[in-house]
C-alpha angles and dihedrals in degrees: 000000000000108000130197125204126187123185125159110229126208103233094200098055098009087226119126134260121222094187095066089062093045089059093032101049123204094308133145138180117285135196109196113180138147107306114256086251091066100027081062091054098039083050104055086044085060081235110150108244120228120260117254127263117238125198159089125329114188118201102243109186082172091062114076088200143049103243125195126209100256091220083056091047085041092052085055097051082239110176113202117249095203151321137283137181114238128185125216140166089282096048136266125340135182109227125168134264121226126161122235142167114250123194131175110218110222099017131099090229098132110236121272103230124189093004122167106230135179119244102222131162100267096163117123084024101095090228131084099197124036103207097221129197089272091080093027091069099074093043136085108230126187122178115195101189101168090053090038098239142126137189131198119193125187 
């Protein structure tokens, strides 16, 4: 089961800070980019594939879905393949659906791909991928927030 831990870590005093993680949040680095079924398409058409997106992506256990900034989706000429009803603190909203290929660089978290994810306006945010209970659900999570840790098993 890979498993990934974060803790910020005081240098001076090597001792950890709970408050980083207070105004961080659990988030970790994320590559989303075209999924391998349609890199592999785009690639025997001799058609450029679109770079890769890099970012933040915040744990979010209050989203039910995995949601995806739509000017990263729209950077990877990404078509939506459906709708779905979200709802958020100003009521309910229909966003579309697209399938993608999420990564996170320097983790063992193994890749998502394909994996369904919700467009949604991140901008302003400071993430560019909400990790929803979706994904959530076949994960272990612990938040340490008096130590100022968290884990993530898959």
């Amino acid at each position: 089961m890979p498993v990934f831990n974060r803790v910020w870590i005081d240098l001076a005093t090597g001792t950890p800070k709970p408050l980083d993680l207070l105004l961080r949040g659990p988030a970790l680095t994320v590559e989303v980019s075209v999924p391998a079924s349609l890199a592999a398409a785009l690639t025997a058409r001799s058609t450029p594939l679109p770079a890769p997106q890099f970012g933040s992506a915040l744990i979010d256990t209050g989203a039910s879905v995995t949601a995806v900034d739509m000017e990263v989706l729209r950077r990877l000429s990404l078509p939506p393949v459906g709708t779905g009803i979200i709802v958020t603190p100003s009521g309910t909203e229909t966003q579309g659906v697209y399938v993608v290929r999420l990564t996170f660089p320097g983790t063992p978290i193994p890749p998502l791909d394909p994996r369904p994810v919700m467009g949604s306006q991140l901008s302003g945010f400071g993430h560019i991928v909400l990790l929803g209970r979706d994904l959530l659900q076949g994960a272990l999570l612990i938040y340490d927030g008096a130590h100022g840790h968290w884990t993530l098993a898959f």
